[in-house]
N, C-alpha and C positions, 0 to 999 in steps of 0.2 A: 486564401480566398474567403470570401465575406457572403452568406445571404446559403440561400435556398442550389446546389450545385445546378450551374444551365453549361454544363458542356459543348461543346461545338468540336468535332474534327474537319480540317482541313487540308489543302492539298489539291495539286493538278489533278486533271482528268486520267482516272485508271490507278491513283496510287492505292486503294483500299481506302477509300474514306468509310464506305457504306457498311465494311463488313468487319470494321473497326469499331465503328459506332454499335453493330447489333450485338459483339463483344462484349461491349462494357453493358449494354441495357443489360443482359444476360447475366453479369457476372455482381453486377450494382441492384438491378433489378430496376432499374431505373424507366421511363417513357421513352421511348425511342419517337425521334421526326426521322421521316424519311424526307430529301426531296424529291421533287415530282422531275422525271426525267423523260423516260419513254412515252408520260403523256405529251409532251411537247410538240405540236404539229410542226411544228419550224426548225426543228434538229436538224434533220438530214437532208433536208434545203441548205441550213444554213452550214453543214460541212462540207458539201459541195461549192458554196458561192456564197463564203463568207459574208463580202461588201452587199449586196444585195438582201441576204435574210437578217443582217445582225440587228435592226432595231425591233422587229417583230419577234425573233426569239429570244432578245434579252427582256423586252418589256412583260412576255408570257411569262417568263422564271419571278421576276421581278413582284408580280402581281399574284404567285401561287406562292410565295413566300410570304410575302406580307400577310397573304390570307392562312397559311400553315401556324404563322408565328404571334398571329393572334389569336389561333383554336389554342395552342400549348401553354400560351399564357393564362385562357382563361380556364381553361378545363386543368392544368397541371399546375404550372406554377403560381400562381396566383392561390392556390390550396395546397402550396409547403408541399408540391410534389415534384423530386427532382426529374431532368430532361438530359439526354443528350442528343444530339445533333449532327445527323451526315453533312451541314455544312453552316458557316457561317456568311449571316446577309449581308457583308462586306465585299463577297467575291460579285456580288453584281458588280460592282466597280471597277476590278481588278478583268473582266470582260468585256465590259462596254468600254473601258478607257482602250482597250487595244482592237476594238472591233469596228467602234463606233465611228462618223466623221465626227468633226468640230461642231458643228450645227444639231447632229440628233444628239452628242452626246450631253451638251450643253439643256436641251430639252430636258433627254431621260433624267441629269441629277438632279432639276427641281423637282422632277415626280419623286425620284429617291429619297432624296432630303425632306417631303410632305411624308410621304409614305414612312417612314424608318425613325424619325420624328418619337414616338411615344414606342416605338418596338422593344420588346425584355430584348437586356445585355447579355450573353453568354458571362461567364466568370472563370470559366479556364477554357483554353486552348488548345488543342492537342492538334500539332501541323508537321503532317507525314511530305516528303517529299524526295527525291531521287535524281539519279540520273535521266539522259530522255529513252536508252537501252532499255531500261527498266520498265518506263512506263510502256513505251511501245508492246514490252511484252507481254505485259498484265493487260492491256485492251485486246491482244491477240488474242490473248488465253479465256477473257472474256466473250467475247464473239458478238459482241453488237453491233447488228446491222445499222442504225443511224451510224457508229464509228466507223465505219469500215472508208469514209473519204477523208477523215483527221490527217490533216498535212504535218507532216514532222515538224517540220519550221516553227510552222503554227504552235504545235504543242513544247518545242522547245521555249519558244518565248511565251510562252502562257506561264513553263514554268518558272524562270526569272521574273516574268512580272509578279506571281504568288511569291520569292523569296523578298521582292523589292516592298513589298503591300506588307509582309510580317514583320518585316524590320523597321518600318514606318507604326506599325501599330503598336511593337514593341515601344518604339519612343515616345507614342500616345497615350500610351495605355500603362505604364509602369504599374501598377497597381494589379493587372489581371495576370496570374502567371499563363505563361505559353509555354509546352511542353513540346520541345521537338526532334523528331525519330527520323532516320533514314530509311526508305527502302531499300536501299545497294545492300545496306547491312541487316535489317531485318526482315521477316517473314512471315509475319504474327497471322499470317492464316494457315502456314503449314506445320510452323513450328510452334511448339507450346512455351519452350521456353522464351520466344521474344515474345509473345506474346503477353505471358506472365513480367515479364521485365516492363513494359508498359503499362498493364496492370498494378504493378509495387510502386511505380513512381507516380501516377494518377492516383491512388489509395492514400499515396503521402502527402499530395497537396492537398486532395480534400478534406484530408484528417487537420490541418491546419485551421481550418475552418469552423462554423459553428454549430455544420451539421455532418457530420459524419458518414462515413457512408457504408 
């Protein structure tokens, strides 16, 4: 990797993106972004009745991103201070392409493509993702009332559309390494050891780089 570390973790809904992310701030010491979730008025509208809430709460994420990822730009990275990331502003797409009809979604990407336009690039990847057993039972174990209408189906193809988006960016992006972990096999919030294994291999591409971590 090259420049100032802007980490991004990624990943379906429930795989541990958020407490992956507050991981490494912790352990790098690094600025943690959260994204805005539970403020979302259109969440648990929109788990309920998909086709009806999708262009109001993908536009609401859309526009708290843009405005998140222009506070860490100018307050962190822009002053040589590294960032990591509970997500990368690509999964707007990887949303709206499976929620939206032809007509909003065709809308939403020239907002996207204005808006995303001059946004900092993350420079490493870090994309957790599983079985749908798995996820299901980490949103159980979670307990969010907006989740509690998440349609399997739904979240099954959420998570193929995220395997089909990294493989695509992979062949975009040659240059940004992408580091990627299982859930079925690890458990980096109960156990220390996968934890650490995640940690050694993120330490090794940063250390690649021109800043160290």
């Amino acid at each position: 990797m090259e420049g100032i570390p802007f980490i991004t973790v990624e990943g379906p809904i429930g795989i541990g993106k958020t407490s992956l992310a507050k991981a490494i701030s912790e352990r790098f010491q690094f600025a943690l972004l959260k994204e805005i979730v539970d403020e979302n008025p259109f969440l648990g509208k929109f788990y309920a009745n998909i086709e009806e809430w999708s262009f109001q709460t993908e536009m609401f994420f859309l526009c708290n991103r843009y405005k998140q990822l222009g506070d860490i730009n100018e307050h962190y990275l822009s002053q040589n201070k590294p960032v990591v990331a509970d997500y990368h502003i690509m999964k707007n797409l990887i949303f709206a392409q499976r929620t939206l009809n032809e007509q909003e979604y065709k809308k939403y990407l020239d907002i996207y493509r204005i808006l995303t336009k001059d946004m900092p690039k993350p420079n490493v990847i870090i994309y957790l993702n599983s079985s749908l057993d798995t996820l299901l039972e980490r949103i159980k174990l979670r307990g969010r009332a907006v989740e509690k209408n998440i349609s399997p189906l739904y979240l099954e193809q959420l998570s193929l559309d995220y395997e089909q988006a990294m493989i695509q960016f992979e062949h975009d992006h040659p240059d940004i390494p992408v580091l990627r972990f299982s859930g079925d096999d690890l458990d980096f919030v109960n156990k220390d050891t996968d934890l650490q294994l995640i940690m050694d291999q993120l330490s090794a591409t940063l250390s690649k780089g021109s800043v160290q971590p």
